[in-house]
Structures are given as structure tokens and as C-alpha cells.
Phi, psi and omega in degrees: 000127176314097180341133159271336198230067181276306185297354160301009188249134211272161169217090183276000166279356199224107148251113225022068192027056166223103169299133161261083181256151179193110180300071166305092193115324155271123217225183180263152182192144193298143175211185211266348153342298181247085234158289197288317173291292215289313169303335171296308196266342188268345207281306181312306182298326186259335183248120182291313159235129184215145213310181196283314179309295166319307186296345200258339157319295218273349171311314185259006166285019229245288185321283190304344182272350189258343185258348181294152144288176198283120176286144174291131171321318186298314176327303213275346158290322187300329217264294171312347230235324196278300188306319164169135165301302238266344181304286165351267201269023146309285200290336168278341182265345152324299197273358174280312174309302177273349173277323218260336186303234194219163182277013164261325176296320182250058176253312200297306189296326178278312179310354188249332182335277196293014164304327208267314184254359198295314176297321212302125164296320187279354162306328170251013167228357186275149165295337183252050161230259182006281201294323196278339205268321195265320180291344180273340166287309143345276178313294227278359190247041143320104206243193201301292156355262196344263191354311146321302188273326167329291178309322152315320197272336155285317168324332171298308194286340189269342206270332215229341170077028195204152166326159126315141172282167192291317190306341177304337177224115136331148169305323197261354191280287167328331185256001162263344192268331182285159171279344186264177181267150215291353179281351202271165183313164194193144197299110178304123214311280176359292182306299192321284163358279194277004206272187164270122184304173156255142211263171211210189181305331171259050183315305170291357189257352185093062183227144170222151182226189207243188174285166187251162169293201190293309210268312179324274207331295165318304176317287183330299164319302179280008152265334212249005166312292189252014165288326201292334191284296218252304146216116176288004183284321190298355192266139173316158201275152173326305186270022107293349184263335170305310169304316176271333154306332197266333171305317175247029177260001182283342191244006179217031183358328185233066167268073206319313197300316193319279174311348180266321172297328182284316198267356173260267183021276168322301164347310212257350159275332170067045145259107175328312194289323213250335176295333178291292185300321199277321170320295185279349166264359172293292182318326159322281193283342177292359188264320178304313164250025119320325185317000191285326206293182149281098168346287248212358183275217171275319180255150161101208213280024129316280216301295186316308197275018205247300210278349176281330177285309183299329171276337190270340145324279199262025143284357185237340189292310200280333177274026177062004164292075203286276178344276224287309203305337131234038140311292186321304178341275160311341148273308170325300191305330188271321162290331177292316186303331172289310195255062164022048201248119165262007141263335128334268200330311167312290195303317167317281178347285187306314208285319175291265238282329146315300186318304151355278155323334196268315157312331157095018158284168187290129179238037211259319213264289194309325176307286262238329160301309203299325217284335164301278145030283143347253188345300158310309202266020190034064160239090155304323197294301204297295189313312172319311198300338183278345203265328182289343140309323160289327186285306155352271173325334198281322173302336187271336164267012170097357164300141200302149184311314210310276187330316174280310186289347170285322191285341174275349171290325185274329190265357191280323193303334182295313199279348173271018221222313194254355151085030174266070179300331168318334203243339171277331179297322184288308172304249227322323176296323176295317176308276202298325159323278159002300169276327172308335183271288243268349174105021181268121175272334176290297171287005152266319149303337168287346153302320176286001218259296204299322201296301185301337168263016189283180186233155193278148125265024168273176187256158227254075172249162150091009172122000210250132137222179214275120182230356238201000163293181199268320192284339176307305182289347161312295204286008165280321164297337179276340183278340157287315149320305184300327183282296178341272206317336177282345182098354217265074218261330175291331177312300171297354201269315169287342157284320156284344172315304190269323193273332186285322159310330194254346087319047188328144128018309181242041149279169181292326201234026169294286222297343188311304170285357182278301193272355162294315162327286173308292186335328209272314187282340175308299192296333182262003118333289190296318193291346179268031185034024169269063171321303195286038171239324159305295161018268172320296181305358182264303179304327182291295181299355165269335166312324180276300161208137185277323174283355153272320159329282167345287150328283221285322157308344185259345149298324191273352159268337163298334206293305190301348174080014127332026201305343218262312197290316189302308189275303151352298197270345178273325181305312176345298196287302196292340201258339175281319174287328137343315178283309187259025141057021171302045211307326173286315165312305184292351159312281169317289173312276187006274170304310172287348201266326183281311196315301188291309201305327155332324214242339191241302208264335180128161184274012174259347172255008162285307195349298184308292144354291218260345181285313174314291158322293189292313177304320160319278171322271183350307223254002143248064181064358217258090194304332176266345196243351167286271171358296220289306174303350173254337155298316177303339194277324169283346156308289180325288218265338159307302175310322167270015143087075167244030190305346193289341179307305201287353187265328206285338184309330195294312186303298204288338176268346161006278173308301176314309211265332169275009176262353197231307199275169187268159204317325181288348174284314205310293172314310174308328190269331191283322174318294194324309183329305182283317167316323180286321161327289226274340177305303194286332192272324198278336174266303168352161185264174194283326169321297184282337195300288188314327195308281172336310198306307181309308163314261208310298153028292202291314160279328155314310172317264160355275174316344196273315184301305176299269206299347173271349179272321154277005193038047198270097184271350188292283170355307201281353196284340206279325211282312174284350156297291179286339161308277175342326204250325167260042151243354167248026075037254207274352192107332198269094199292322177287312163294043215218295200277329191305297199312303193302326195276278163044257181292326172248019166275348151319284199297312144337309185292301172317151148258137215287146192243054158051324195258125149326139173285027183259347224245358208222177173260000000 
């Protein structure tokens, strides 16, 4: 089931994904880079006619070349080159022209520049009138020198197709070329010198580049900010995105945003060590340059320090450090209460009753406070998130589908009402969970189906939409599971394809698809009777999650006639799951728990067990795990020689398992079916007999068709035994001879499992 409070980790950097950043000491200055765009804007200006199309290229090409970092001349041609040729060697040849001249050509091209915009509206209100308005102000405040070293570092960039190194422009050369004041902290020579530069995709080519400015920094941060939010495939890899944060926290250390993208970074790698440190020093400078505020109001480092307690809290939830995480908690909670701050106090709340959950203690009080709370204070998000939290608790504890699916319905009216896609995507996954525990197979792919085709309502930059949530990856894995239970193995083979793509290995929400991965091949391992190809998969899945690596392992020993081994590790399994109130496991150990005792003590002492089992499901909805156990109970009784009790138990879940259930129950209920037949027909009267006989025939037949569709060969070997034996019965000499040949190029193949088909369900 899909987490409710992933979208709980405060981000004071992103508002509607526009980083508030402001770069101390790093300022804008002419370099031959915007040199070279400004020539790109005159070249635009001056030639009229061009075609519409090109022009509307190079029009959206404008922005990103003026907020990008500094491109190498070829790039930024390859780049204009995509757009229009004939623009291209306009513009090389322009700057080939003031590089190959004299330092009066390119005096000349900034006096004539704003001639070319000077009638233009958009020259005093457009961004690139901005932009062109800062670089000439920039130039002009220049002194000969400056002008003079410039004019060499274009002469570089034109000859060689590559930066300049920073030393060709001094530290003081930069802090005189800026537009902003002249008071402000300003980059120290020494470091500029000496530093390692800063580096880009073109790390491998040798290439260096300078600091990046103010307006570069701010871009970088806010795409690459909200890719990490929204798809992260799309985001530069941890260790390049590491690398370009650390080149400009060298030239500016109290860059608060900076350290806060290294520590959701960090993250996303799960080091504890760098994410901890990039946090608390985020937090550090956000204080530093705050400090003006009031200790204790809404605004300066009261506030910073009450959420600075509060993100190292769920910074510690998420790595399993529960203790320290509430110790933070519990400081956070005691500093938001001296400065009466009730929305802190609030995050805290959700935040406790989640921890709560993560301990596996009841947290039903503590919920069912924050979301009153919530409410009085008109904070919808915090409130949905708890009541989908509740619902959640609500599932584990057997509350009826109605109830639940009315109260996620009254918070979806909210969330499309307040336009909370996060939170309506997280409902629709809970939803499809929801059905999926109670055993509608049908209504959880239609949930999932709405959920993967719904259109995001967040706004859609830099190219990305949002796919790449948590909620996403449930319902794909429930939808990869569902194709499994159908046999449907290529279908599932393109669903993991795409989950591993849009969720490489080191995201955050890969394991979701690893242990659905593993699940889908163990089982279709067992049904193809290959334990040792099961095996492996059993040591993968307790990495992942240890109470099913358990199952699974005590499956793969009963399976292996290890019965001694089997039964040991499911009391194991049942005394964690009781404790951790894990009710569909216990549910299960059950049912395998009963399965041996068939095999050991006898079928009159599974009863109680599977009497046990069947009270459970019932008394928390679980419709696929009732079926399954009133099959098992009609075996048992079948076995204990009651069939007409046992075909009617068969009739009755029937219906349910073929509308519901996956092709192997399907088969297994239709197997039973015919066994109960052919059990009633050996009493029957002579008459009566052939029917019946015919009637199972007819249910064999059926049953053959699921298990020849997962190709479960072990089955199909039990299913051509007994075809055989009632068509030579009925007479039927030829179906007779097919089934037995069959059956024993089966039985040949198989390796023998100790269990009969009378002795197994």
C-alpha cells in the first residue's frame, strides 16, 4: 500500500518548483560566452527576413542560453545550428570578425548594440532587454585593462572554441565588470586562482569553466530541483549533481539552497553521512542570513531552527533510526510550543503518529487528533494526509470496503477542489491496494488504469511529467502482479521494463519493483516445479523484505518434502506476524501450516487451523483469502470422505474465484471440483453415474485450460491422470490412451514430489 507521508518532507526551497535562491558574491559579468548571445540577439534584430518558423526556434531558444551556464563556442553553434543555418554563420562570423580585428571592433559592436532595440518595447520590459540592459552596464563599467583582458579571453573562446581559464580575468577584474553593490562580499583572488573550476557534462573533454552567476546558479538549482521532485531519471546522476554543487559551494560555502539540493541528493543514494551534514549546514546559513529576524516569530531563525529539528527528525524516520528521530521530534515539538507556531506543531503531530506506525505501535488516537487539529487550523493537506492514514489502519484492521472507500471519497472531493495532485494520486493507489487486499482484482486494475492515465495538475517545465512518484510505482507493480496471476508473463515483462527505467536501482522507490520482480518469478518457478531456479529468489526477497522471504522460503520446503524445516520457520513467521498484527500473513502461515499437517499428523487436525483462518478473513473482508481457505476446508473434508459438504463449499466460492482470482486458484477450484464429482459419482446410482462421470470429464477439461496457460506442468501431470482413469471408465478408449501417454511423458520429465494427486490440493 502506498505510503501516505512521503510528500511530508518540508522543502523550504520549492515553491511551486522555483528555488528562492540568492547567491552571495557571485554576480554577473561579461565573459566572451554572452559575448557571443548578445551577438545571437543582434544578428536576430537586424535580419529581416527570416523564415517564421526559425525564428520562433530561435525565439525559444533565447532563455535557456541566457540562464544556462557558459557554453564552449562550438556548442553554442551546434546549438543555434539546430535552429537555423543561415543564423549560424551570421553570428561566427561576426565574432570571428572582432576576434581576428582589433579591441575597437569589439567596442564598436556594444556602441551599436542598443541601436538595433532602442525603438523596441521589448528592449525595456522583456528579459532579454534586461539581460542586454545588465551586460552593457556591466561592460561600460569597465576599465581599459579590464577591456583589454576581456578582448584576449574572446580572442580565446573564438580561436580555440573553448574558455578561457579564470585566470585570464582576475578576481577584482570580476567584482568591477558587476552590476550589483559594490559592498557586497565579493570572491576571493587566491581561491579564483587556484581552484579546480567549475565543471559540467564536459568533464571528460578537459574543458573548465569559471563560477557560474547569479541568474546561471538560480536556473541550475530550480531545474534540477524540481527534476529530483518530479523525474529523476531526468536529473543529472548523484555523483555529477554532486560535483556541480560542490564546484559552487567552493566559491560561495554560504549558499543555504545549494546545501539543501546536496542533502535531497544525498538522499537519493541513502548516505546518511552527507545528507545529515548538507542539512544542518543548510540550515546554518539560512540562519546566518536571517539573523535580522525575531528568535521566536514567524519569520528569521526561530522558524529555521524549529524545521531544522524537524527535517533532521525525518531524516532519521527514513534511514530506521526511530529513537533519534524522537528525540528531534520531541525538540522540535517543544520549540514550536515556546513560539506558539501551530503549524510546526501540526508537522510534528503527523509526523509522531507516523513514527508511531513505523514502530509498529497503534497510532489510531494520535491520527484521529492531528486530522481534528488539522481541520481547526484550515491545513487540508495535513488533514487528507491523515485521514488516508487512517484509512490505511483502517484496512488492517478489517474495516468494511464502504467506509473506507466513503471517507477516501470525501477527502478526493477536497483534493480536486484544492487542485492537490499529490494527494489525489496517493488516494487512487490506496484505492487500488484496498481492493487488491480484499480481492477485487477487477477493481484494482481499474484504479490503477485511472491512476496511470489521470493528467497531472502540476505545471508541467522543464519537459517532465510527474510520474515518477511512489504512487505511481504501486499501482504499476500491482498491475504487474495482476498480469502474473493471468499468465500474462510478456505483459508483465514490459511493465518491469518501464518500472526499471522510470526507477533505476538507486532511487528511492526501486525496491517497490525488485520485490514485485522477485515475487512474480519465485511463483512462476514453483508452478513450473523448478525449486532450484526458486532458490536464489528466496535469499533476494529477505533482503528486501524479511517476512516474505520467510514465506517464501517455507514454501519452498514444503514444496522440497522438508516438512520438519517448513514448520519450524511458518511458528516463527506466525508468532512475528501476531506481533506486528500482520493479518493477511497470518492468514497465509496458516494455510501452509494446515497444508503440512495433510502431509504429517493427518487432515483431521489441520481443521481447527483452517476453522481459525476462515474466522479471520471473514472478520477482516478478505474475500480472496476466504475462498482460499474454504477451499482448503473442502479438501480436508473431501479427504475425510464428506464430499457432498465438500463440492457444496467448492459451489459456493466458485463463482468469486472465477471473477476474481488468478488463473492457479482458478484451476485448483475447478480440480477440486471434478474430484468432488468423481468422489459422488463412485456412490451414485447406475444411472446417474455416466453423468456425473461426464460432468467431471467437463470440469477437468476447464481446469486443464488455466494450468496449460501458466503451463504448471505439475498440475497438468495430476489433471491427465484422472482424465485417464474416467475415460476408461466412460469407455473411451482412445482419450484414454492420449491422457495416459500424456501423463507419462509428464511424469518422466517431473521429478517425483512425494505427494499424489489424492494427498495435495
Amino acid at each position: 500500500m502506498a505510503s501516505v507521508h512521503e510528500s511530508l518532507y518540508f522543502n523550504p526551497m520549492m515553491t511551486n518548483g522555483v528555488v528562492h535562491a540568492n547567491i552571495f558574491g557571485i554576480k554577473d559579468w561579461v565573459t566572451p560566452y554572452k559575448i557571443a548571445v548578445l551577438v545571437l540577439l543582434h544578428e536576430m534584430s537586424t535580419t529581416k527576413p527570416m523564415a517564421l518558423l526559425d525564428r520562433r526556434r530561435l525565439n525559444k531558444l533565447i532563455l535557456p542560453l541566457q540562464q544556462g551556464p557558459d557554453l564552449t563556442l562550438e556548442q553554442f553553434l551546434k546549438i543555434v545550428e539546430e535552429c537555423c543555418l543561415r543564423m549560424v554563420n551570421a553570428v561566427k562570423l561576426r565574432l570571428l570578425l572582432m576576434a581576428d580585428g582589433e579591441l575597437q571592433d569589439m567596442e564598436h559592436f556594444f556602441t551599436i548594440l542598443p541601436n538595433a532595440f532602442s525603438d523596441s518595447e521589448a528592449f525595456k520590459t522583456s528579459v532579454v532587454g534586461l539581460f542586454m540592459r545588465q551586460m552593457l552596464l556591466a561592460y561600460n563599467k569597465l576599465s581599459f585593462s579590464q577591456v583589454y583582458k576581456l578582448y584576449k579571453s574572446l580572442q580565446q573562446y573564438c580561436h580555440h572554441g573553448n574558455q578561457p581559464e579564470l585566470s585570464a580575468l582576475p578576481a577584482e577584474d570580476m567584482e568591477l565588470t558587476s552590476n550589483e553593490d559594490p559592498s557586497a562580499d565579493h570572491i576571493d583572488k587566491d581561491e579564483l586562482d587556484t581552484a579546480s573550476l567549475h565543471q559540467s557534462e564536459l568533464r571528460s573533454e578537459g574543458i573548465t569553466r569559471g563560477p557560474l552567476s547569479q541568474k546561471q546558479a538560480e536556473y541550475f538549482l530550480a531545474r534540477q530541483a524540481y527534476l529530483l521532485k518530479n523525474d529523476e531519471n531526468k536529473a543529472m546522476s548523484p555523483a555529477k549533481l554532486q560535483d556541480e554543487l560542490n564546484n559552487i559551494l567552493k566559491f560561495n560555502p554560504d549558499f543555504a539552497e545549494a546545501h539543501y539540493l546536496s542533502y535531497l541528493n544525498s538522499i537519493r543514494v541513502q548516505d546518511i553521512y552527507i545528507s545529515t551534514h548538507s542539512l544542518l549546514h543548510y540550515f546554518d546559513r539560512l540562519i546566518l542570513s536571517g539573523g535580522e529576524g525575531k528568535s521566536n516569530g514567524d519569520e528569521g531563525y526561530g522558524r529555521s531552527l524549529r524545521y531544522a529539528v524537524l527535517n533532521l527528525a525525518t531524516l532519521h524516520c527514513r534511514f530506521g533510526h526511530y529513537q533519534q528521530a524522537d528525540l528531534a521530534l520531541q525538540e522540535a515539538i517543544r520549540i514550536a510550543q515556546e513560539a506558539n507556531d501551530h503549524v510546526c506543531l501540526q508537522h510534528c503531530l503527523s509526523w509522531l503518529y507516523t513514527l508511531e506506525q513505523l514502530k509498529g505501535s497503534d497510532s489510531v488516537v494520535l491520527t484521529e487528533d492531528s486530522v481534528k487539529i488539522a481541520a481547526h487550523f484550515c491545513l487540508p493537506y495535513l488533514a487528507s494526509l491523515g485521514i488516508q492514514s487512517l484509512v490505511k489502519q483502517g484496512a488492517k484492521q478489517g474495516m468494511p470496503a464502504n467506509k473506507l472507500l466513503d471517507a477516501l471519497r470525501g477527502t478526493d472531493i477536497m483534493h480536486w477542489k484544492q487542485s492537490l495532485s499529490e494527494l489525489i494520486e496517493i488516494s487512487l493507489a490506496q484505492t487500488t491496494s484496498i481492493w487488491r487486499m480484499y480481492g477485487k482484482s477487477t477493481m484494482a486494475r481499474q484504479q490503477a488504469q485511472l491512476l496511470l492515465n489521470m493528467n497531472s495538475l502540476e505545471p508541467v517545465n522543464f519537459s517532465v511529467q510527474q510520474n515518477n512518484t511512489e504512487a505511481f510505482a504501486v499501482a504499476l507493480c500491482h498491475l504487474a502482479e495482476l498480469h502474473a496471476e493471468q499468465g500474462l508473463y510478456a505483459v508483465v515483462s514490459d511493465i518491469l521494463k518501464h518500472l526499471k527505467q522510470q526507477f533505476p536501482p538507486h532511487t528511492q522507490h526501486a525496491k517497490l519493483w525488485m520485490l514485485c520482480d522477485l515475487k512474480i518469478q519465485f511463483e512462476k518457478a514453483m508452478n513450473d516445479g523448478k525449486y532450484h531456479l526458486a532458490e536464489p529468489h528466496v535469499t533476494a526477497i529477505s533482503a528486501l523484505n524479511s517476512t516474505e522471504g520467510l514465506y517464501r522460503k517455507a514454501q519452498l520446503l514444503k514444496a522440497l518434502n522438508r516438512t520438519s524445516e517448513a514448520s519450524k520457520i511458518l511458528q516463527q513467521l506466525q508468532q512475528q506476524c501476531e506481533k506486528s498484527k500482520n493479518i493477511e500473513m497470518t492468514i497465509r502461515v496458516m494455510l501452509a501450516s494446515a497444508e503440512l499437517h495433510w502431509d504429517s499428523s493427518g487432515f483431521a487436525t489441520a481443521l481447527p487451523l483452517l476453522l481459525k483462518a476462515l474466522s479471520l478473513s471473514r472478520q477482516h473482508n478478505l474475500q480472496s483469502l476466504t475462498s482460499e481457505t474454504l477451499l482448503h476446508l473442502a479438501f480436508t473434508q473431501l479427504m475425510l470422505g464428506i464430499p457432498e459438504q465438500a463440492l457444496v463449499l467448492v459451489q459456493d466460492v466458485l463463482e468469486s474465484v472465477l471473477a476474481h482470482g488468478s488463473l492457479i486458484d482458478k484451476g485448483r477450484a475447478l480440480l477440486l471440483a471434478a474430484r468432488c464429482q468423481m468422489a459422488l459419482a463412485g456412490a451414485a446410482a447406475q444411472e446417474h453415474r455416466l453423468t456425473a462421470l461426464e460432468q467431471a470429464v467437463h470440469t477437468l477439461d476447464e481446469a486443464a485450460v488455466y494450468f496449460s496457460q501458466l503451463d504448471c506442468k505439475e498440475r497438468m501431470r495430476d489433471i491427465h491422470y484422472l482424465q485417464a482413469r474416467l475415460h476408461h471408465t466412460l469407455g473411451n478408449i482412445a482419450q484414454r490412451n492420449k491422457c495416459s501417454m500424456l501423463f507419462r511423458l509428464l511424469d518422466q520429465e517431473l521429478p517425483s514430489s512425494g505427494m499424489t494427486v489424492v494427498s495435495h490440493l
